[in-house]
PDB file of N, CA, C and O in Angstrom:
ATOM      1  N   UNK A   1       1.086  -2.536 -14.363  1.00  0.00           N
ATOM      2  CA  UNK A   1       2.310  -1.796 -14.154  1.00  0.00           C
ATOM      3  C   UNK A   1       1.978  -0.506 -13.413  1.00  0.00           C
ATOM      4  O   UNK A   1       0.887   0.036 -13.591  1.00  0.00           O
ATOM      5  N   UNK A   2       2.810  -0.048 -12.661  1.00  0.00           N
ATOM      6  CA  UNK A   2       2.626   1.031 -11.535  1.00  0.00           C
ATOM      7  C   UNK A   2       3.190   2.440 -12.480  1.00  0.00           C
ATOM      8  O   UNK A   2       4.057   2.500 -13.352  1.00  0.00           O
ATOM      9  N   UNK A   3       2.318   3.479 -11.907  1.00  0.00           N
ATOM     10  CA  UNK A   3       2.697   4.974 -12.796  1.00  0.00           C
ATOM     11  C   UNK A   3       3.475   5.386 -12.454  1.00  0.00           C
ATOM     12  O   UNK A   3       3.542   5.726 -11.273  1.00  0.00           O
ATOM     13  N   UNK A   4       4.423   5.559 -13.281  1.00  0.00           N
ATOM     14  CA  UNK A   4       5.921   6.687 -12.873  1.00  0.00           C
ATOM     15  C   UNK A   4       5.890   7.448 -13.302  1.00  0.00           C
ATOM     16  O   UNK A   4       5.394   7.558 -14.423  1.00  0.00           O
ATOM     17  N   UNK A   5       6.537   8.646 -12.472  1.00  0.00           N
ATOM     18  CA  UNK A   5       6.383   9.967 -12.701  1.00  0.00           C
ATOM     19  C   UNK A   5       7.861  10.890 -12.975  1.00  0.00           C
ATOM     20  O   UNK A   5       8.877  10.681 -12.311  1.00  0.00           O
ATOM     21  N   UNK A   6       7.797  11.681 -13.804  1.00  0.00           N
ATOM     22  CA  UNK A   6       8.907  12.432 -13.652  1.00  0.00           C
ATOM     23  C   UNK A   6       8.572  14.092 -13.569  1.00  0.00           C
ATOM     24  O   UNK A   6       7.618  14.572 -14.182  1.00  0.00           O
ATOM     25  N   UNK A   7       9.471  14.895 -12.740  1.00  0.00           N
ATOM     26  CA  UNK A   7       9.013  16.270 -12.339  1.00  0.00           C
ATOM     27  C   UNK A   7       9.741  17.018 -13.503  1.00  0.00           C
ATOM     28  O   UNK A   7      10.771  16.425 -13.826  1.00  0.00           O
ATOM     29  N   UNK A   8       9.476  18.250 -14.284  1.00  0.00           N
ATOM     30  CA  UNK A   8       9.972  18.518 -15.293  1.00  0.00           C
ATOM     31  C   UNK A   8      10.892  19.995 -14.785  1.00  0.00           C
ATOM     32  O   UNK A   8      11.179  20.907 -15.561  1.00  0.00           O
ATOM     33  N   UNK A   9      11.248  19.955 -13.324  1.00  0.00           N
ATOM     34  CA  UNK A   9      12.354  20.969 -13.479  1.00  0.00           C
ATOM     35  C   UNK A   9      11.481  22.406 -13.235  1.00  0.00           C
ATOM     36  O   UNK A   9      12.153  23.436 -13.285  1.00  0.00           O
ATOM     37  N   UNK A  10       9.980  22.543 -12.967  1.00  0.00           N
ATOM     38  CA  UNK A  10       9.235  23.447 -13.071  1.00  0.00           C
ATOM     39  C   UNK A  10       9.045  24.110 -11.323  1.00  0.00           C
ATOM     40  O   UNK A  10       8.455  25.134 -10.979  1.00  0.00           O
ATOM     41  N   UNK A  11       9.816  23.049 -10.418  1.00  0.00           N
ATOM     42  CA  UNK A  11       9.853  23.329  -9.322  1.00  0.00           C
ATOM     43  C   UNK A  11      10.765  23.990  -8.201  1.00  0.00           C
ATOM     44  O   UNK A  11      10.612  25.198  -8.382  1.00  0.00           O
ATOM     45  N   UNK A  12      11.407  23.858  -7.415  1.00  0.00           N
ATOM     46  CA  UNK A  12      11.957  24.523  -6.609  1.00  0.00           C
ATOM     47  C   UNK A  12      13.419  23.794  -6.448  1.00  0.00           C
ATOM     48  O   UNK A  12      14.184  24.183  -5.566  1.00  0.00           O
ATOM     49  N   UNK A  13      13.703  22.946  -7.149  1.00  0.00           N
ATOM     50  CA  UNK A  13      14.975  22.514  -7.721  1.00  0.00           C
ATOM     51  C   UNK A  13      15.186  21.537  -6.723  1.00  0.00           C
ATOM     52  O   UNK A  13      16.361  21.177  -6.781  1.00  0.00           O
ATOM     53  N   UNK A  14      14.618  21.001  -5.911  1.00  0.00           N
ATOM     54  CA  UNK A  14      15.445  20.274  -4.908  1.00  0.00           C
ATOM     55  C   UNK A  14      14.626  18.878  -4.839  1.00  0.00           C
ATOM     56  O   UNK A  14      15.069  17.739  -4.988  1.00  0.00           O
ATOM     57  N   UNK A  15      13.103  19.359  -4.528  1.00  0.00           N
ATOM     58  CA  UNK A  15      12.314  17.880  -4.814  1.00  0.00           C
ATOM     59  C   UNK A  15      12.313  17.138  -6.278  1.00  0.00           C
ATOM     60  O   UNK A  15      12.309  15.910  -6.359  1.00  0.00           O
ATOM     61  N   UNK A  16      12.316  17.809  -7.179  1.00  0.00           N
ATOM     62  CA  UNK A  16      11.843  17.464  -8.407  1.00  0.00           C
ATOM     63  C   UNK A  16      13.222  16.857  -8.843  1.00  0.00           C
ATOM     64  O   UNK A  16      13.476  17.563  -9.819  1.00  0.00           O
ATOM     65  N   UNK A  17      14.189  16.047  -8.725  1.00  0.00           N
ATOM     66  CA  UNK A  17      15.021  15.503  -9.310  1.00  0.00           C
ATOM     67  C   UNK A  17      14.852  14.367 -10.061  1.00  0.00           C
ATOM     68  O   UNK A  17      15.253  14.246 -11.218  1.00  0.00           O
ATOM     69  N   UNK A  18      14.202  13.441  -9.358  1.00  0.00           N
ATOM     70  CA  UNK A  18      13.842  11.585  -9.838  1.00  0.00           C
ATOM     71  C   UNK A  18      12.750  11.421 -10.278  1.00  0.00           C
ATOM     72  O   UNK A  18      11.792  12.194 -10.299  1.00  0.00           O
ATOM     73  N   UNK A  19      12.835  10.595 -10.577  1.00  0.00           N
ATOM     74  CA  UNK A  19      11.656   9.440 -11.028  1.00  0.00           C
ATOM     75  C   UNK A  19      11.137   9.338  -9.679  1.00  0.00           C
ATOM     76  O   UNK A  19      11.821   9.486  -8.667  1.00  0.00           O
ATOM     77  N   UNK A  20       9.248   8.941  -9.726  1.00  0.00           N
ATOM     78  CA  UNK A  20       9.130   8.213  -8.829  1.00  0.00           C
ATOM     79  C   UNK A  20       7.896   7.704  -8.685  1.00  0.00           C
ATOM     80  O   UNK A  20       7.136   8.159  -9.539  1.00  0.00           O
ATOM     81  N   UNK A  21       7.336   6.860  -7.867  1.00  0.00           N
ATOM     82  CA  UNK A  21       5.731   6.086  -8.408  1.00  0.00           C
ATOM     83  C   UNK A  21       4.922   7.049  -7.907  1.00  0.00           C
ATOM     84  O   UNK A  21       5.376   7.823  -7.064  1.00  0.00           O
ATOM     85  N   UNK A  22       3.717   7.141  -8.309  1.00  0.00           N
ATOM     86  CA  UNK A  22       2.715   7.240  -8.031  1.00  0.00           C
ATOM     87  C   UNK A  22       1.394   7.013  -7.009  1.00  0.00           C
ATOM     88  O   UNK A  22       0.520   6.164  -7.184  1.00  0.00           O
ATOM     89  N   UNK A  23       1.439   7.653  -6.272  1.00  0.00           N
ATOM     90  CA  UNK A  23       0.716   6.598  -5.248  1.00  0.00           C
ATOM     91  C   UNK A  23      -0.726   6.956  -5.409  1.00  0.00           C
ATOM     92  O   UNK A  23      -1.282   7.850  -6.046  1.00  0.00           O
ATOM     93  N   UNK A  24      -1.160   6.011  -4.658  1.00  0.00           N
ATOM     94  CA  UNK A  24      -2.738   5.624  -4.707  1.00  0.00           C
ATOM     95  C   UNK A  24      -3.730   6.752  -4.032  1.00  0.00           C
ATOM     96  O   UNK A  24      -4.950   6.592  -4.002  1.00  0.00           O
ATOM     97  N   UNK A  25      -3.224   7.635  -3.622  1.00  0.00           N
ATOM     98  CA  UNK A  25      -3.891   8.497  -3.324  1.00  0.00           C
ATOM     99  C   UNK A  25      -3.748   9.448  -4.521  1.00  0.00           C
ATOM    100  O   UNK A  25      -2.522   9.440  -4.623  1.00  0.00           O
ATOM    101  N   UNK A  26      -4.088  10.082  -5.278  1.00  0.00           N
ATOM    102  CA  UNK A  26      -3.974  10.881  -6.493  1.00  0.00           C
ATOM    103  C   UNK A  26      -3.231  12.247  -6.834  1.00  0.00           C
ATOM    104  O   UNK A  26      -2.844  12.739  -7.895  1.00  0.00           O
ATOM    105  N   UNK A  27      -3.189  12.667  -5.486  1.00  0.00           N
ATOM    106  CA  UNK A  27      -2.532  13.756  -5.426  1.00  0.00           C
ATOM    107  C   UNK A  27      -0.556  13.589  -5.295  1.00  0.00           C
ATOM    108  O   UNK A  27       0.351  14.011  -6.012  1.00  0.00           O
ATOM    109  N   UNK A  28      -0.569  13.101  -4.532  1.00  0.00           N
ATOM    110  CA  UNK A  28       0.625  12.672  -4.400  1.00  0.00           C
ATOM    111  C   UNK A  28       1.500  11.361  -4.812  1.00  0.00           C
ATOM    112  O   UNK A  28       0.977  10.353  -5.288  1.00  0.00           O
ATOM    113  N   UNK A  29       2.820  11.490  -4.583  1.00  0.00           N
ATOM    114  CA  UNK A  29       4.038  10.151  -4.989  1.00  0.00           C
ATOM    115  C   UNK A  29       3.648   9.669  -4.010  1.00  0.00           C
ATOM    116  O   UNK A  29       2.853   9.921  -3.104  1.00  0.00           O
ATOM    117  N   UNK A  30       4.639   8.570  -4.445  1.00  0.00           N
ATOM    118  CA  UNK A  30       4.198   7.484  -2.885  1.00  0.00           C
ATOM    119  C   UNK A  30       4.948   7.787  -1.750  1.00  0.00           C
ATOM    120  O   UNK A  30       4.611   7.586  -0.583  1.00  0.00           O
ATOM    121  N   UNK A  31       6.112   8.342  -2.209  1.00  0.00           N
ATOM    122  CA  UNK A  31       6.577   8.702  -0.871  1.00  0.00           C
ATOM    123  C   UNK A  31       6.100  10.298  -0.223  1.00  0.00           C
ATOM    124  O   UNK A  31       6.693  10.671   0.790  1.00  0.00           O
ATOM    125  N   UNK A  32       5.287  10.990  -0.684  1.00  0.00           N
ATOM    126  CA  UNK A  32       4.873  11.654   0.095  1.00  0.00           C
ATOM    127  C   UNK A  32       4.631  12.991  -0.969  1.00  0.00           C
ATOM    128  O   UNK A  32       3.705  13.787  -0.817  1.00  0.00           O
ATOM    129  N   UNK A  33       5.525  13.064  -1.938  1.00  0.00           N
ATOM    130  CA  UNK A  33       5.151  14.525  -2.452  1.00  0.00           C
ATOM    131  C   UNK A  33       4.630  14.841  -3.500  1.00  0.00           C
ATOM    132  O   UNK A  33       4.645  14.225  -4.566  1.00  0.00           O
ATOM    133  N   UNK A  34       3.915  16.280  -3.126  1.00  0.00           N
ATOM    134  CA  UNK A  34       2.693  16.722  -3.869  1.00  0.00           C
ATOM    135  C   UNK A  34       2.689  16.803  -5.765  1.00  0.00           C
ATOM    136  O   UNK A  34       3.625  17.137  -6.490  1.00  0.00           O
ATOM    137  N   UNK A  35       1.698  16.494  -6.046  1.00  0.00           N
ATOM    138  CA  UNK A  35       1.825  16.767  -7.358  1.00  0.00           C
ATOM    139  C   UNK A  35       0.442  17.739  -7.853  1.00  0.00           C
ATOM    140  O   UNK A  35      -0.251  17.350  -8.794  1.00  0.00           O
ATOM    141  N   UNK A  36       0.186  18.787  -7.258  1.00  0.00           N
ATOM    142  CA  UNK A  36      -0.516  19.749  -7.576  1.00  0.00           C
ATOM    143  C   UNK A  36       0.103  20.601  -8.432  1.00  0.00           C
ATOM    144  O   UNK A  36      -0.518  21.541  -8.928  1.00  0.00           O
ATOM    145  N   UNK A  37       1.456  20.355  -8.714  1.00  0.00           N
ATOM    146  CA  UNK A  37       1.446  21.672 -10.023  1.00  0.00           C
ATOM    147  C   UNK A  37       2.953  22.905  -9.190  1.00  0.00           C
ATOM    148  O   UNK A  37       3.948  23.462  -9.655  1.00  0.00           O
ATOM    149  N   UNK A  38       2.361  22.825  -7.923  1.00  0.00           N
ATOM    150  CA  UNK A  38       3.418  24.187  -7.351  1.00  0.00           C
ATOM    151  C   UNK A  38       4.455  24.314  -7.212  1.00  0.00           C
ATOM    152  O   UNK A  38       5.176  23.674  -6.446  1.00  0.00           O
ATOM    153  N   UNK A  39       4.832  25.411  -8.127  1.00  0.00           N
ATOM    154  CA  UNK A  39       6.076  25.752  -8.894  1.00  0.00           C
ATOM    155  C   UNK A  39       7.030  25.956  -7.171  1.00  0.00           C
ATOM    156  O   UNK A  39       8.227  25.694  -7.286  1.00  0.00           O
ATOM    157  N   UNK A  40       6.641  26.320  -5.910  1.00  0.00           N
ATOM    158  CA  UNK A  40       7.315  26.369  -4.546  1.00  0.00           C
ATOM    159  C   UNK A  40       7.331  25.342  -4.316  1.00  0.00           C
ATOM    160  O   UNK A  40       7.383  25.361  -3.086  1.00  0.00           O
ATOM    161  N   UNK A  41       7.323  24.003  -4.710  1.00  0.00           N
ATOM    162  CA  UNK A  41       7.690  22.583  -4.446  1.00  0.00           C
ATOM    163  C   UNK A  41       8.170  21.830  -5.278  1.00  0.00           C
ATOM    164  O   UNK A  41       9.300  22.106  -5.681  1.00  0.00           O
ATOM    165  N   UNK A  42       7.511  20.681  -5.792  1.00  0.00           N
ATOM    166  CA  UNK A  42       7.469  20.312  -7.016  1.00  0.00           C
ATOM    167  C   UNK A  42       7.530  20.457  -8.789  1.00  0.00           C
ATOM    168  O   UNK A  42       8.267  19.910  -9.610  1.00  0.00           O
ATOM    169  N   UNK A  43       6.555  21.317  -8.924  1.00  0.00           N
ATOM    170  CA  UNK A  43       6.179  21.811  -9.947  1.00  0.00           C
ATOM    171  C   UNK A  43       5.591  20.444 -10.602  1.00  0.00           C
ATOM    172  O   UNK A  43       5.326  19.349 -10.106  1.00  0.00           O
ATOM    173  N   UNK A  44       5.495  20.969 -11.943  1.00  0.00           N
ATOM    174  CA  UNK A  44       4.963  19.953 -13.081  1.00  0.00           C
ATOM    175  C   UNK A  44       5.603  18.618 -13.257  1.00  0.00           C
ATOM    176  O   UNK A  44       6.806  18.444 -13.065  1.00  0.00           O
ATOM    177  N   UNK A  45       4.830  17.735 -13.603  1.00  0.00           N
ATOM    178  CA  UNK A  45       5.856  16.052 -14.251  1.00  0.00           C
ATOM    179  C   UNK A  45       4.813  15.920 -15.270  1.00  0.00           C
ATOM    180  O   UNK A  45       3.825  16.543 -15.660  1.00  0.00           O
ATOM    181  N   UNK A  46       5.517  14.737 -15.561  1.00  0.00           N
ATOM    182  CA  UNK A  46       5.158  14.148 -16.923  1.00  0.00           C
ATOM    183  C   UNK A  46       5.451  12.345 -16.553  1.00  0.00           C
ATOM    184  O   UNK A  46       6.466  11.889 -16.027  1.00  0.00           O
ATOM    185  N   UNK A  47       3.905  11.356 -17.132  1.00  0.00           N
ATOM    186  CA  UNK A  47       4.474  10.181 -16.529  1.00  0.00           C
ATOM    187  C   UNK A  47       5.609   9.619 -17.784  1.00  0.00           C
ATOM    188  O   UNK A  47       5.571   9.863 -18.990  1.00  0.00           O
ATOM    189  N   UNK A  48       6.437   8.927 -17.139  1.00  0.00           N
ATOM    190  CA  UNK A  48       7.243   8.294 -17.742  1.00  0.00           C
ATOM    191  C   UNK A  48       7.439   6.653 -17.861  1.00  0.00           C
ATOM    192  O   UNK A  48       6.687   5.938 -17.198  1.00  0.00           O
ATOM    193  N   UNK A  49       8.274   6.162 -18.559  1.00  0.00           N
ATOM    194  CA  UNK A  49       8.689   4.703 -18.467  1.00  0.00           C
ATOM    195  C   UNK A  49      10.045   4.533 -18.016  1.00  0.00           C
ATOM    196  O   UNK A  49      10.416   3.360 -18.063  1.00  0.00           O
ATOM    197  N   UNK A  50      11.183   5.643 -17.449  1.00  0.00           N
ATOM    198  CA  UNK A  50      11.810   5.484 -16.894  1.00  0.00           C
ATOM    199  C   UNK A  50      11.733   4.357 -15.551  1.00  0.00           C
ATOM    200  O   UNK A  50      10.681   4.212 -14.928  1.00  0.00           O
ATOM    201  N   UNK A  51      12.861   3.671 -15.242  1.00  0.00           N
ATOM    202  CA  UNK A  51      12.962   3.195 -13.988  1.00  0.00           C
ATOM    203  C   UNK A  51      13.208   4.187 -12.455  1.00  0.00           C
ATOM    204  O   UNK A  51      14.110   5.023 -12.414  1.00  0.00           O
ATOM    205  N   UNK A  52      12.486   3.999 -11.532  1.00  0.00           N
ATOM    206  CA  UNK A  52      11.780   5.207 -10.575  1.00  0.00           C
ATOM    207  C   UNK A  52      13.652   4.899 -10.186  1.00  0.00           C
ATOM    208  O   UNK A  52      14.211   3.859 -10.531  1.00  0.00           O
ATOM    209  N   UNK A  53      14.262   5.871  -9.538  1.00  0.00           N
ATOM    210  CA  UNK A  53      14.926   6.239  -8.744  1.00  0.00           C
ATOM    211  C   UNK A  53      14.817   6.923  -7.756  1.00  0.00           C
ATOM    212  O   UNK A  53      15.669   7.812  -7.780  1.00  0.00           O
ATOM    213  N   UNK A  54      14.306   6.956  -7.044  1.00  0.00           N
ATOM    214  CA  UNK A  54      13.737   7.698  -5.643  1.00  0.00           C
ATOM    215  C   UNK A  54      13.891   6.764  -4.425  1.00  0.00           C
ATOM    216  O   UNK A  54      13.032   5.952  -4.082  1.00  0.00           O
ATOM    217  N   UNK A  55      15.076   6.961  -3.804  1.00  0.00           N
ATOM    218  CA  UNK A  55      15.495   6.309  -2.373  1.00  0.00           C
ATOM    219  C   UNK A  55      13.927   5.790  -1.558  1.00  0.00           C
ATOM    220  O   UNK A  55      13.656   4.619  -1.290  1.00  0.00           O
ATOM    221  N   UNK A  56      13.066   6.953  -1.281  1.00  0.00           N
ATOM    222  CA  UNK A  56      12.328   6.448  -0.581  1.00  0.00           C
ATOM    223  C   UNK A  56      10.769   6.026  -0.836  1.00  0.00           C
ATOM    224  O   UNK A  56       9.851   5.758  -0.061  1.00  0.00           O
ATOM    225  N   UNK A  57      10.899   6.099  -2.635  1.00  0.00           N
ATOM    226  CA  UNK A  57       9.913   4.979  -3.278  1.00  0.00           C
ATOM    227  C   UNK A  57      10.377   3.954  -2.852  1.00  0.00           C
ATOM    228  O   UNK A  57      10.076   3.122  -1.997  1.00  0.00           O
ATOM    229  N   UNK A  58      11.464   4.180  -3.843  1.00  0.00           N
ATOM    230  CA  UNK A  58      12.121   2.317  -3.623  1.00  0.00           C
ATOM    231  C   UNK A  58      12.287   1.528  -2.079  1.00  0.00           C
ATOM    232  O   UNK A  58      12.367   0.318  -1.866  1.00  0.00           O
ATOM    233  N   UNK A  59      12.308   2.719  -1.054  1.00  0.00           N
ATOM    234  CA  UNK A  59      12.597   1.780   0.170  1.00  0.00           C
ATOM    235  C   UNK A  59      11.013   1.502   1.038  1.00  0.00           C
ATOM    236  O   UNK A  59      10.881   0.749   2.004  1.00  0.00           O
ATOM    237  N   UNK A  60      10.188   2.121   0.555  1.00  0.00           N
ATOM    238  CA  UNK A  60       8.415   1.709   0.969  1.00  0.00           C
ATOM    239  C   UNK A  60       8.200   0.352   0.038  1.00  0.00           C
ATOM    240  O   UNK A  60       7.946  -0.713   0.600  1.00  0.00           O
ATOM    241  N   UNK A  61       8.300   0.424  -1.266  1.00  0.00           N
ATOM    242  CA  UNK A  61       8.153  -0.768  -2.044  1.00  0.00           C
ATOM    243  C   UNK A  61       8.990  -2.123  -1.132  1.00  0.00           C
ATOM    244  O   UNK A  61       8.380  -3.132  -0.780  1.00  0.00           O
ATOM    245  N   UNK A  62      10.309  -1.917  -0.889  1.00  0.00           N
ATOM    246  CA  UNK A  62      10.720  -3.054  -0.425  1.00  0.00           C
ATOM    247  C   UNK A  62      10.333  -3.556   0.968  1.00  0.00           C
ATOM    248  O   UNK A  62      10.314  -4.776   1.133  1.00  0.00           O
ATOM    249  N   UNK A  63      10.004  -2.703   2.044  1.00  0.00           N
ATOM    250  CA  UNK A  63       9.265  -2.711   3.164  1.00  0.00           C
ATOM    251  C   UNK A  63       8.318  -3.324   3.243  1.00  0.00           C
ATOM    252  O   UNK A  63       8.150  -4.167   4.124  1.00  0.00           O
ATOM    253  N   UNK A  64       7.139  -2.937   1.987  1.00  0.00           N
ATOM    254  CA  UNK A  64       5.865  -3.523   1.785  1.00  0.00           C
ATOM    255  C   UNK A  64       6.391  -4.976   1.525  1.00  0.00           C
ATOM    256  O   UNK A  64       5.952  -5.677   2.436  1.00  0.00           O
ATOM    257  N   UNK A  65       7.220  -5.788   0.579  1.00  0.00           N
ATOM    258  CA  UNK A  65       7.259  -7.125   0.296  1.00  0.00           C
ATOM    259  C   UNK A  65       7.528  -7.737   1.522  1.00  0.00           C
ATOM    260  O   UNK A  65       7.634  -8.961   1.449  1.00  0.00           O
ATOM    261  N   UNK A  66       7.703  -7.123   2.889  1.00  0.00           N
ATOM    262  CA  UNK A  66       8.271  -8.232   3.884  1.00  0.00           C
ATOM    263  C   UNK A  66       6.151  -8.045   4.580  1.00  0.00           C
ATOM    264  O   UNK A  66       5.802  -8.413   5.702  1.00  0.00           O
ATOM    265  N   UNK A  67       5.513  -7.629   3.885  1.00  0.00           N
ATOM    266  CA  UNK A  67       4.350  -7.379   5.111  1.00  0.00           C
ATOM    267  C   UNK A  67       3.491  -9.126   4.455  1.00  0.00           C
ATOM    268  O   UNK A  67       3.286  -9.354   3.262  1.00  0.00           O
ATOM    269  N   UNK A  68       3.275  -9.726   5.169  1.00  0.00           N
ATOM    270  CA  UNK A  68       2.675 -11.183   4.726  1.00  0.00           C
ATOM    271  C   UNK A  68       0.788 -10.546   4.708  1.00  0.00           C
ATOM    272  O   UNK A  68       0.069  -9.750   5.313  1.00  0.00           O
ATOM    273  N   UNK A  69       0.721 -11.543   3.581  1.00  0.00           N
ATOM    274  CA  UNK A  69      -1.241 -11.226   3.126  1.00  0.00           C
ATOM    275  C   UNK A  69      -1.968 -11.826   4.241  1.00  0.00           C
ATOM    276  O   UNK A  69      -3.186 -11.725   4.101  1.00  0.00           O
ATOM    277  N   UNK A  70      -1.514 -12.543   5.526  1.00  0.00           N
ATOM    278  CA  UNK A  70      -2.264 -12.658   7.009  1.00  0.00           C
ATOM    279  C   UNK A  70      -2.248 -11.924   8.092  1.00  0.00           C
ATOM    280  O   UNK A  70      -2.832 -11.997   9.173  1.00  0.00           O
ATOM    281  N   UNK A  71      -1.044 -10.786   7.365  1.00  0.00           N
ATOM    282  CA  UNK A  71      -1.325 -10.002   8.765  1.00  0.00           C
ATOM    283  C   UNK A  71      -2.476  -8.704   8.307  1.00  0.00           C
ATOM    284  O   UNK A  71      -2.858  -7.773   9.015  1.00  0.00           O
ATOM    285  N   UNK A  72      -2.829  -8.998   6.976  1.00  0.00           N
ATOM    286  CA  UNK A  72      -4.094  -7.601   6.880  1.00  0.00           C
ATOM    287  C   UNK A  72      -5.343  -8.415   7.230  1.00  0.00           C
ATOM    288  O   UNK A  72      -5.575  -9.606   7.438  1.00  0.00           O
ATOM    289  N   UNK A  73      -6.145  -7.129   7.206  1.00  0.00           N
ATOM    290  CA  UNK A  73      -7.414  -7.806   7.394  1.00  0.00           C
ATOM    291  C   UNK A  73      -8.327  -7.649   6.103  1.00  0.00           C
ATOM    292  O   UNK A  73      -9.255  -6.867   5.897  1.00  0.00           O
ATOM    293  N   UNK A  74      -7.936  -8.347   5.536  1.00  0.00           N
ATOM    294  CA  UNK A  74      -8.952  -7.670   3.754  1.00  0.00           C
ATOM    295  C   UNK A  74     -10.598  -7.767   4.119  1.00  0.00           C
ATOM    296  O   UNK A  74     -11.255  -8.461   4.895  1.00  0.00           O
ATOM    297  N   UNK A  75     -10.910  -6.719   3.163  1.00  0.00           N
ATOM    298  CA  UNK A  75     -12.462  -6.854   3.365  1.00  0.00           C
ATOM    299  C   UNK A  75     -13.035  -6.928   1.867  1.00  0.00           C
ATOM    300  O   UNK A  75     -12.741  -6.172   0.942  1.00  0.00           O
ATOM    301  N   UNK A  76     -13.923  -8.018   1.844  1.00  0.00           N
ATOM    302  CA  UNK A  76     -14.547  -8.504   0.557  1.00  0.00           C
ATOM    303  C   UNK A  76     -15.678  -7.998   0.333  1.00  0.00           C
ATOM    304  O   UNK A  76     -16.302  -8.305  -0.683  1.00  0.00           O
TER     305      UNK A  76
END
């Protein structure tokens, strides 16, 4: 199961509204924003089990299901 995140309101009121995943890079959501802590952006979250609501989680997730496992090039 994928990490969801929720921002606790510690931020600049405008990013921090939703739910949203986690992405694989550690620092950040998947759609792009920071989760270092700064109270001028984001601020603090907490992960949750909420369902993510975030327009543009949810619209990378659905993007990704149209990409077929032949057009990467995996490396073993």
């Amino acid at each position: 199961m994928a990490t969801k995140i929720k921002f606790n309101g510690t931020g600049d009121g405008i990013a921090d509204k939703e739910v949203h995943f986690a992405g694989i890079i550690s620092d950040f959501t998947l759609c792009g924003l920071s989760l270092d802590g700064d109270p001028e952006t984001t601020g603090e979250f907490n992960i949750t089990k909420e369902k993510v609501n975030c327009k543009q989680c949810i619209e990378i997730v659905l993007y990704t299901k149209k990409i077929r496992k032949n057009e990467l090039l995996l490396h073993k």
